[in-house]
ChimeraX commands (.cxc) that place a marker at each C-alpha (Angstrom):
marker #1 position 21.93,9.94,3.59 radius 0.5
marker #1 position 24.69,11.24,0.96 radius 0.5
marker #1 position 28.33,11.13,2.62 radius 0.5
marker #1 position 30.43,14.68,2.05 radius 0.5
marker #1 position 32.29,13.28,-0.02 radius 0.5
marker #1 position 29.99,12.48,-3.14 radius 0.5
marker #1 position 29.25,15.42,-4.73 radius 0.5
marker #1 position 27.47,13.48,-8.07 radius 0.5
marker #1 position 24.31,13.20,-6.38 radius 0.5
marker #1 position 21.87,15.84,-4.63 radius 0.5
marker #1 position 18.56,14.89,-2.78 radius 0.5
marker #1 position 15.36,16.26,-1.43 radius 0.5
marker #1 position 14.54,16.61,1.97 radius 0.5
marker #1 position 13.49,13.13,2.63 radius 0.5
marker #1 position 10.69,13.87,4.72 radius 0.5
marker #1 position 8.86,16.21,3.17 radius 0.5
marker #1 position 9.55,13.98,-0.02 radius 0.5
marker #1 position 7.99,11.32,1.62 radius 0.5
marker #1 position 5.24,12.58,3.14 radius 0.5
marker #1 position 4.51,13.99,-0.27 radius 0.5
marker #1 position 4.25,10.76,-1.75 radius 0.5
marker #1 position 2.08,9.42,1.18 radius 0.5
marker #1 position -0.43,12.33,0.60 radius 0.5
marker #1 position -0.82,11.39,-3.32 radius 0.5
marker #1 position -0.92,7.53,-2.61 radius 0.5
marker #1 position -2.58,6.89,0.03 radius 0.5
marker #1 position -5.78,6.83,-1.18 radius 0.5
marker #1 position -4.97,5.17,-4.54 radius 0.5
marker #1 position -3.24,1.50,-2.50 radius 0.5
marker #1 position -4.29,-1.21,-0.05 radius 0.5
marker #1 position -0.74,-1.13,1.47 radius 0.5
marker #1 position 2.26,1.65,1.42 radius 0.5
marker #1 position 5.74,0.48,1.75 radius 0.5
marker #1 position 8.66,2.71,2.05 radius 0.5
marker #1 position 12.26,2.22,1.56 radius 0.5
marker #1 position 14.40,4.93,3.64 radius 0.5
marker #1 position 18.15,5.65,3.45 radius 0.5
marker #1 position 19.32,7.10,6.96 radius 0.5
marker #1 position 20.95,7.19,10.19 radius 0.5
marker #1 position 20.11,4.48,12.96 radius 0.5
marker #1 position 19.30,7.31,15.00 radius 0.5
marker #1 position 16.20,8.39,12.85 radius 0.5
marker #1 position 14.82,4.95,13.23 radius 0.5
marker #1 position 12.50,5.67,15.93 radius 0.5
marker #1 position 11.20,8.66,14.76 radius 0.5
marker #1 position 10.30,7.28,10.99 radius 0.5
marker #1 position 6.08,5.89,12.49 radius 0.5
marker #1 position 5.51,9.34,13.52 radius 0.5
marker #1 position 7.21,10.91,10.60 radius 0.5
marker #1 position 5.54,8.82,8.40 radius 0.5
marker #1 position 2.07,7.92,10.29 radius 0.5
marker #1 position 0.39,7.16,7.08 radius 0.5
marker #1 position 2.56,4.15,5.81 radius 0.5
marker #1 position 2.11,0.71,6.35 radius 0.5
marker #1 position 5.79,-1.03,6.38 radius 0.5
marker #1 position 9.26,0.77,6.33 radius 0.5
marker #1 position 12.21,-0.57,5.10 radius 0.5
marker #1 position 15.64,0.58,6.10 radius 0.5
marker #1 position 19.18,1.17,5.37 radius 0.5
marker #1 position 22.15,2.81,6.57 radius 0.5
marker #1 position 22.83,0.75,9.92 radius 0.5
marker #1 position 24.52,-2.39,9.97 radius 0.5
marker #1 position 21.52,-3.20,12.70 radius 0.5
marker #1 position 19.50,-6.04,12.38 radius 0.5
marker #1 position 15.51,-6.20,13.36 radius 0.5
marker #1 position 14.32,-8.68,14.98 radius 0.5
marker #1 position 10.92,-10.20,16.12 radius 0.5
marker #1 position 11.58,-9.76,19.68 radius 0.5
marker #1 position 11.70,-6.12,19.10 radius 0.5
marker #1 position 8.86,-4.08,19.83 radius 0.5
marker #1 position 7.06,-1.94,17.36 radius 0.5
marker #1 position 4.72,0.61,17.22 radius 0.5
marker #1 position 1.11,-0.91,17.75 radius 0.5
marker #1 position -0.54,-1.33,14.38 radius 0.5
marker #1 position 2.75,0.14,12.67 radius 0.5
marker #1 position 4.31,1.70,10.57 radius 0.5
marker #1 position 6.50,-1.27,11.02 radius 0.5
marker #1 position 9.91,-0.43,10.48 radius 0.5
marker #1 position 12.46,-3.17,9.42 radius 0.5
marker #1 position 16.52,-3.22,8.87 radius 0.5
marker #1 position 18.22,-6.13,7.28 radius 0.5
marker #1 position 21.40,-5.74,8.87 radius 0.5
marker #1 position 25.09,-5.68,7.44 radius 0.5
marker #1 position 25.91,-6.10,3.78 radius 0.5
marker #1 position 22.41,-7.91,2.74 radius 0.5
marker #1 position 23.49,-10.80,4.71 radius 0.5
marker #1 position 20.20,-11.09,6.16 radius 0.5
marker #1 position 16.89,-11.71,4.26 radius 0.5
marker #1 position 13.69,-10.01,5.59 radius 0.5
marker #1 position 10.59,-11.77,5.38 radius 0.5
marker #1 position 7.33,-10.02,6.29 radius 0.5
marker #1 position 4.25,-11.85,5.36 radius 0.5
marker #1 position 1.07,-10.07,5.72 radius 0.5
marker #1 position -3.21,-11.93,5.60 radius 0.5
marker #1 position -5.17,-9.27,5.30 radius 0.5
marker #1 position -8.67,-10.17,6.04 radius 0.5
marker #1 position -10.26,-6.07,6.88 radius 0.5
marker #1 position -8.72,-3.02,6.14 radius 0.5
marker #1 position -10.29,-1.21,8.65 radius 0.5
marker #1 position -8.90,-3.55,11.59 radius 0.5
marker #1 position -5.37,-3.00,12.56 radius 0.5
marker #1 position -2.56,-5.35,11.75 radius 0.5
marker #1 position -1.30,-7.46,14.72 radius 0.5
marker #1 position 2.24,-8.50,14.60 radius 0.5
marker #1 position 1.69,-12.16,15.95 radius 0.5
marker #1 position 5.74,-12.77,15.80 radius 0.5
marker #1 position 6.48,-9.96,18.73 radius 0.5
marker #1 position 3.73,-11.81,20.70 radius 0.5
marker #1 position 4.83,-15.39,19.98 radius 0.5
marker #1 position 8.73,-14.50,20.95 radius 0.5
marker #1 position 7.25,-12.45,23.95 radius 0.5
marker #1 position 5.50,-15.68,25.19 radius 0.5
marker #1 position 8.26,-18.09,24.19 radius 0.5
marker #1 position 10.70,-15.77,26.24 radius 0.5
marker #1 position 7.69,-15.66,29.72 radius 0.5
marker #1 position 7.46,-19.40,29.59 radius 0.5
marker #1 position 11.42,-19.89,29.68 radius 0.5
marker #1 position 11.60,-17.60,32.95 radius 0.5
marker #1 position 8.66,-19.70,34.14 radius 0.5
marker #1 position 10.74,-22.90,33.07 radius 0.5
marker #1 position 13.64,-21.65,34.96 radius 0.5
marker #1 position 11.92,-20.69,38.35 radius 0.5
marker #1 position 10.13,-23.87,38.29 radius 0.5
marker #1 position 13.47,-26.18,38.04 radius 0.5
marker #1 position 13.63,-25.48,41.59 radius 0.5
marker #1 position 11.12,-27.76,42.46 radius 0.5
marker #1 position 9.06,-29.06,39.53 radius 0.5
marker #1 position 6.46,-30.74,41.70 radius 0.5
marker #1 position 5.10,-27.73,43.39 radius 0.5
marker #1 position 3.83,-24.75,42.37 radius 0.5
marker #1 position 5.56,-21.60,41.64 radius 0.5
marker #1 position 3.26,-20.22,44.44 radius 0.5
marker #1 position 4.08,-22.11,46.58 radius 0.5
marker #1 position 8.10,-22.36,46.10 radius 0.5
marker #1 position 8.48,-18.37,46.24 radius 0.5
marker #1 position 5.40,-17.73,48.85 radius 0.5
marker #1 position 8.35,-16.11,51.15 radius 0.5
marker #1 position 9.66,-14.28,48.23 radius 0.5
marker #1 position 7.39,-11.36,47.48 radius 0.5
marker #1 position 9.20,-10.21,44.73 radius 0.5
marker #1 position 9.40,-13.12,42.71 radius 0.5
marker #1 position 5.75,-13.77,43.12 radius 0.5
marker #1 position 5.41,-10.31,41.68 radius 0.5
marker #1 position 7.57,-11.20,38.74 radius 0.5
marker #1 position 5.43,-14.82,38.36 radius 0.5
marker #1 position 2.14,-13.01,38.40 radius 0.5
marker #1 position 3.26,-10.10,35.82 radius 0.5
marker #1 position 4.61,-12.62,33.84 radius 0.5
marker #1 position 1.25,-14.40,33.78 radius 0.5
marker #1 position -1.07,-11.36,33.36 radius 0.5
marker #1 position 1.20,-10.38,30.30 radius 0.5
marker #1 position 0.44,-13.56,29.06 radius 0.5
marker #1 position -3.40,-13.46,29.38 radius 0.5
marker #1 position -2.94,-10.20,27.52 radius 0.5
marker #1 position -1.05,-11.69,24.78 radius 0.5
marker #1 position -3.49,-14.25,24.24 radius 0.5
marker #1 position -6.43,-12.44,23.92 radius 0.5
marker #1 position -5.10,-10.52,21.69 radius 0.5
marker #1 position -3.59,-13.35,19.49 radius 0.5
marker #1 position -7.05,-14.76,19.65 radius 0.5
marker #1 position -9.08,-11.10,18.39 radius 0.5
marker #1 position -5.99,-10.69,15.74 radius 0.5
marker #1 position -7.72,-10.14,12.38 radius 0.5
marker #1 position -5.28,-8.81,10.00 radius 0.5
marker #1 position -1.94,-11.06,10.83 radius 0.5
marker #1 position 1.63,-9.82,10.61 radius 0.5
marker #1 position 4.41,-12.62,10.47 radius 0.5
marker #1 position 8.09,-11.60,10.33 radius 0.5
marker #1 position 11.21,-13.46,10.63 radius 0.5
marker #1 position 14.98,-13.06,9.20 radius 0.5
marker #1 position 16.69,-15.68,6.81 radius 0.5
marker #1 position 20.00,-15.92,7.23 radius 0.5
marker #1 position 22.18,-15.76,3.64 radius 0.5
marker #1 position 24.34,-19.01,3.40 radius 0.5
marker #1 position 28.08,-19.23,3.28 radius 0.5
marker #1 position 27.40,-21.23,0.52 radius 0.5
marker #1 position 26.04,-18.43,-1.93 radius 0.5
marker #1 position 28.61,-17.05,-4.14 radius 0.5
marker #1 position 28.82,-13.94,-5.71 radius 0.5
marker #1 position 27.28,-13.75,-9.37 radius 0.5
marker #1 position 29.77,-12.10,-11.46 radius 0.5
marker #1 position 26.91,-10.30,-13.58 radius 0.5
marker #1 position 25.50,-8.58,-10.70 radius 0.5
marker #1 position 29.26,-7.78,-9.62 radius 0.5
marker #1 position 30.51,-6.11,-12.79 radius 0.5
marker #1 position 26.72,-4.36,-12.41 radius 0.5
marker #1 position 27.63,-2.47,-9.42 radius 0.5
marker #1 position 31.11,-1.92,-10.61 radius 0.5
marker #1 position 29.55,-0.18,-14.08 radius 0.5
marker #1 position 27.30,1.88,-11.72 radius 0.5
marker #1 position 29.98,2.96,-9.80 radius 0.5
marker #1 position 31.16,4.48,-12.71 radius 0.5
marker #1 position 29.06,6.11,-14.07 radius 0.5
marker #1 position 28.07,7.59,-11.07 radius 0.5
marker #1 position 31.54,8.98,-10.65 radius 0.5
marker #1 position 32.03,10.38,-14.25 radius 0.5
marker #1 position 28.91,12.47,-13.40 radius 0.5
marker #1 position 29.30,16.51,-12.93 radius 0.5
marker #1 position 27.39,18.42,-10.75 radius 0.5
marker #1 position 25.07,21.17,-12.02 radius 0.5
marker #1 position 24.26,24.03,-9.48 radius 0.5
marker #1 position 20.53,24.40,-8.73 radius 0.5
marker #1 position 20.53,27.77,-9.58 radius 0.5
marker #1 position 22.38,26.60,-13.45 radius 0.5
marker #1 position 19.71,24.45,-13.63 radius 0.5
marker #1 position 16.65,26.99,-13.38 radius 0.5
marker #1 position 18.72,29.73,-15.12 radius 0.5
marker #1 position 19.13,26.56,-17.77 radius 0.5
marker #1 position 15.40,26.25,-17.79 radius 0.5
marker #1 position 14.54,29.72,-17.98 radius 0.5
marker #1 position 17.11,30.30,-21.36 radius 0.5
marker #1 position 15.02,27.35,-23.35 radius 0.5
marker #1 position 11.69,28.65,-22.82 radius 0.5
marker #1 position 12.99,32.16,-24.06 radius 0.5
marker #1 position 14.86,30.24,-27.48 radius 0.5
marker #1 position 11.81,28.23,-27.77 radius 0.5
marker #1 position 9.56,31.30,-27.43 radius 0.5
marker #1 position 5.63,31.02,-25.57 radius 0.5
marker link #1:1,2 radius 0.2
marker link #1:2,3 radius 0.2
marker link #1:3,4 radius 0.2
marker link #1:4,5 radius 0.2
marker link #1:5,6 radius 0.2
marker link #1:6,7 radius 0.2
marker link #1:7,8 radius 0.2
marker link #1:8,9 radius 0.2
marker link #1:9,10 radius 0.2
marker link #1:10,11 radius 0.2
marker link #1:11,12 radius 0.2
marker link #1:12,13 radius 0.2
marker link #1:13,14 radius 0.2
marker link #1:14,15 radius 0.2
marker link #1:15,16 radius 0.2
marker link #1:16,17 radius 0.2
marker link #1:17,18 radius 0.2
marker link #1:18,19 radius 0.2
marker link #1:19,20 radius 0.2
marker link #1:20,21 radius 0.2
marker link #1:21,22 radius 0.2
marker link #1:22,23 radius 0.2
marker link #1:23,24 radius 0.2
marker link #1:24,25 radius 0.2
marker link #1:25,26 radius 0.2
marker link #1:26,27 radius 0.2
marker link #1:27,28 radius 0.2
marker link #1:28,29 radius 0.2
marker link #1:29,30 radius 0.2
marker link #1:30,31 radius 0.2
marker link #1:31,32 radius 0.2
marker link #1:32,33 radius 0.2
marker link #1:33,34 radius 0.2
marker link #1:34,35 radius 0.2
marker link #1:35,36 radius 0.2
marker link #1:36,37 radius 0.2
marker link #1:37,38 radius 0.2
marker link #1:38,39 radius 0.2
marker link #1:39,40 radius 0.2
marker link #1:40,41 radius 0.2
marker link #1:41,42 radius 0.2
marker link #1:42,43 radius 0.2
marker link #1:43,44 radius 0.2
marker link #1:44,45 radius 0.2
marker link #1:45,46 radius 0.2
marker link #1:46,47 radius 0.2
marker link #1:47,48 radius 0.2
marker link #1:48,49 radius 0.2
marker link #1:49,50 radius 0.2
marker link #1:50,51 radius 0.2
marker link #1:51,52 radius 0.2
marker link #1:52,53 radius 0.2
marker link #1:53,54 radius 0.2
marker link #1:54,55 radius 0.2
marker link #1:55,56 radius 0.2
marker link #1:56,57 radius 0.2
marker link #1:57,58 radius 0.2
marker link #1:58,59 radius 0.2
marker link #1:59,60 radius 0.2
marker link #1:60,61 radius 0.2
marker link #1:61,62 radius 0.2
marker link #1:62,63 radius 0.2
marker link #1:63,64 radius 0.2
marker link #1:64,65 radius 0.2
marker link #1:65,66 radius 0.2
marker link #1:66,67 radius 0.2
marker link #1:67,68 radius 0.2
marker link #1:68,69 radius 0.2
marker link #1:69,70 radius 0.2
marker link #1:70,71 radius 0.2
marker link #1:71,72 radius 0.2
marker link #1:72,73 radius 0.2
marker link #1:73,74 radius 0.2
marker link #1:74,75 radius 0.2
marker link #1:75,76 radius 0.2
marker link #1:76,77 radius 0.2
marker link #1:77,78 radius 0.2
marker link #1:78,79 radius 0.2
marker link #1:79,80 radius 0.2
marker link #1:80,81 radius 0.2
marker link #1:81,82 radius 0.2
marker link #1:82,83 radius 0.2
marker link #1:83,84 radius 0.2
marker link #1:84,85 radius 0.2
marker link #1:85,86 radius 0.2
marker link #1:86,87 radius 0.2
marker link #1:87,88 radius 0.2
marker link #1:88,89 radius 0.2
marker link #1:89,90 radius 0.2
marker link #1:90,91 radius 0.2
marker link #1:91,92 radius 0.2
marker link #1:92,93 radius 0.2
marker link #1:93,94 radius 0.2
marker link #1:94,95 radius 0.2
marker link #1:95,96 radius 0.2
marker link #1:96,97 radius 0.2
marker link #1:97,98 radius 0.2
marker link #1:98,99 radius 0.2
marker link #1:99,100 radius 0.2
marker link #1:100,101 radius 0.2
marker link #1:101,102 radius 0.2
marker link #1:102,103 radius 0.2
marker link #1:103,104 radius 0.2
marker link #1:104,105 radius 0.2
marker link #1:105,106 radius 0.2
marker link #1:106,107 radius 0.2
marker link #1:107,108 radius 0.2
marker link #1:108,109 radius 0.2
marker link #1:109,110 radius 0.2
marker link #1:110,111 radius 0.2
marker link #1:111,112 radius 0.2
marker link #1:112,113 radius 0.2
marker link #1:113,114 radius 0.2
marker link #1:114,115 radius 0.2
marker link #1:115,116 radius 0.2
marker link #1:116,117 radius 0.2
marker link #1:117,118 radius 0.2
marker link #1:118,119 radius 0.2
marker link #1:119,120 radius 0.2
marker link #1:120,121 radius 0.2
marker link #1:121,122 radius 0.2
marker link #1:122,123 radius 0.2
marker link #1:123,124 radius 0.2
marker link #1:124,125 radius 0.2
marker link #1:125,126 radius 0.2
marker link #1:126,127 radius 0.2
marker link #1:127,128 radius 0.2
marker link #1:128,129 radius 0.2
marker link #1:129,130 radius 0.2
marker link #1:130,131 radius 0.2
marker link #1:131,132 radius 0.2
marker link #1:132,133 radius 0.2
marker link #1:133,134 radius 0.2
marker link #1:134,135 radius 0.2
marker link #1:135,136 radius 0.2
marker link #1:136,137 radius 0.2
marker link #1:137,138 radius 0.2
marker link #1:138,139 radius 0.2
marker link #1:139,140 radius 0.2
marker link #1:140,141 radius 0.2
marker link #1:141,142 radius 0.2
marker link #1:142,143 radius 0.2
marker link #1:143,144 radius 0.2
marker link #1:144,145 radius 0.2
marker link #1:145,146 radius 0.2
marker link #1:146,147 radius 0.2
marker link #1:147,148 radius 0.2
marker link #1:148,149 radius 0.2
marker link #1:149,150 radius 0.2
marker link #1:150,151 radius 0.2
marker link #1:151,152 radius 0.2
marker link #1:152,153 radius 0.2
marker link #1:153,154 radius 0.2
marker link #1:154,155 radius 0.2
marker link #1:155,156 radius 0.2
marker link #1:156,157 radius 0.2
marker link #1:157,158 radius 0.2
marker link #1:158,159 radius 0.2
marker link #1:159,160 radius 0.2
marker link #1:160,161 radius 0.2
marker link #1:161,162 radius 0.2
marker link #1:162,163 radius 0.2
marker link #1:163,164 radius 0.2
marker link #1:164,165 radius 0.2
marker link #1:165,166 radius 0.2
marker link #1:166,167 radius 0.2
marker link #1:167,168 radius 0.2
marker link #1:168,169 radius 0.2
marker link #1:169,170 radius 0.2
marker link #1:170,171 radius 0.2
marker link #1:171,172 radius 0.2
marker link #1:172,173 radius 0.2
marker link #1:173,174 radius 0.2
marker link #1:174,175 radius 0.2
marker link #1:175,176 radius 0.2
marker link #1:176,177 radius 0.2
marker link #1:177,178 radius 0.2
marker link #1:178,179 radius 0.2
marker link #1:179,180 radius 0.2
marker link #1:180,181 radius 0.2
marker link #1:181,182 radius 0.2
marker link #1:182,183 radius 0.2
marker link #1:183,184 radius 0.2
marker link #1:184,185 radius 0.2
marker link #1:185,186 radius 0.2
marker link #1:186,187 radius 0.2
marker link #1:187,188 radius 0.2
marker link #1:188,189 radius 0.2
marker link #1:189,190 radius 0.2
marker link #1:190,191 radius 0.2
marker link #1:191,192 radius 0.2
marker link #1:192,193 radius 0.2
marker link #1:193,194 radius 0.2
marker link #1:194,195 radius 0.2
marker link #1:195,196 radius 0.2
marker link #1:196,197 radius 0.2
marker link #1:197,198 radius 0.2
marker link #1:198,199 radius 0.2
marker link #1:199,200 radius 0.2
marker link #1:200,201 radius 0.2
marker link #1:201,202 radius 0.2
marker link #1:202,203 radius 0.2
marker link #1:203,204 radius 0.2
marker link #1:204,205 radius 0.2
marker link #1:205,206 radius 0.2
marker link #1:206,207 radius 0.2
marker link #1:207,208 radius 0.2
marker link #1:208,209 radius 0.2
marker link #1:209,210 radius 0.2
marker link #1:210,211 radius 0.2
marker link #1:211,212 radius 0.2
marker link #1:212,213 radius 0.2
marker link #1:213,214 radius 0.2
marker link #1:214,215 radius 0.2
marker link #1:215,216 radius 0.2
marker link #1:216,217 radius 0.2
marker link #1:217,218 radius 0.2
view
């Protein structure tokens, strides 16, 4: 994602770059992680884009991922650490057989954490019965109660098949970190050079190419 404006830097096509890469390293890694510069509203389509690699990492949005979020089952998973790095992402990953998928355990624990609140707050209306019983002249809440419960049947099982094990969570920076005045004058000496660069035409470039080989001869 290159704003009008800079006209230092030129880029591929980003997806058939990275699918590219995916062909040649697939077969050569246990695990493919990719680190994609784009619009929030590519997001979604990055898994099928990139069906091949494991974890994708993104900038470009000031939006945050979070474990409640769903993702697509047995990935890619696609992360974004939010605005200005003041989130850190931590993804940890047991991988016990490649050829079983990888279960993100901290969607289902949030997902279950979230049904048993609702269940908490129905049942405040009279904690020594049960929630059949409260809402048996309420057949929509019953509905709700029973969903909830089948969802959580499902989740269990499949915390309790779960092979490979994804855990994910966000640490938030503290107010008390400073900024290191190395890594400052870094950026600002990058900047810099960036901006003293010149842009050569594509078309230079080959015609470049092509003069060489001719002055070098065969």
């Amino acid at each position: 994602m290159l704003p009008d404006t800079m006209t230092t830097v030129t880029a591929d096509d980003y997806l058939e770059t990275g699918r590219s890469f995916l062909k040649k390293l697939k077969a050569q890694v246990d695990i493919v992680v990719m680190l994609v510069n784009t619009d929030r509203k590519n997001y979604e389509s990055l898994p099928a884009e990139f069906p091949e690699a494991d974890f994708i990492f993104v900038s470009g949005s000031t939006m945050l991922t979070r474990p409640n979020m769903p993702q697509e089952k047995g990935g890619p998973y696609v992360y974004s650490s939010g605005k200005q790095g003041k989130q850190l992402t931590i993804v940890e990953l047991k991988m016990e057989n490649e050829s079983d998928p990888i279960v993100d355990v901290s969607y289902y624990h949030n997902t279950i954490s979230y049904i048993q609140r609702r269940l908490d707050r129905l049942q405040k209306k009279d904690p020594d019965k049960p929630l059949e019983e409260i809402y048996a002249e309420q057949e929509n809440v019953l509905k709700l109660i029973k969903a909830y419960w089948q969802e959580q049947k499902t989740i269990e099982t499949a915390l309790a098949s779960a092979v490979n094990i994804l855990q994910f969570q966000n640490v938030p920076m503290g107010d008390s970190i400073k900024d290191d005045p190395n890594m400052l004058s870094f950026v600002d000496r990058s900047l810099a050079t960036c901006s003293s660069l010149k842009v050569i035409p594509a078309d230079s470039r080959s015609g470049s190419s092509e003069k060489e080989k001719a002055s070098n001869g065969p």
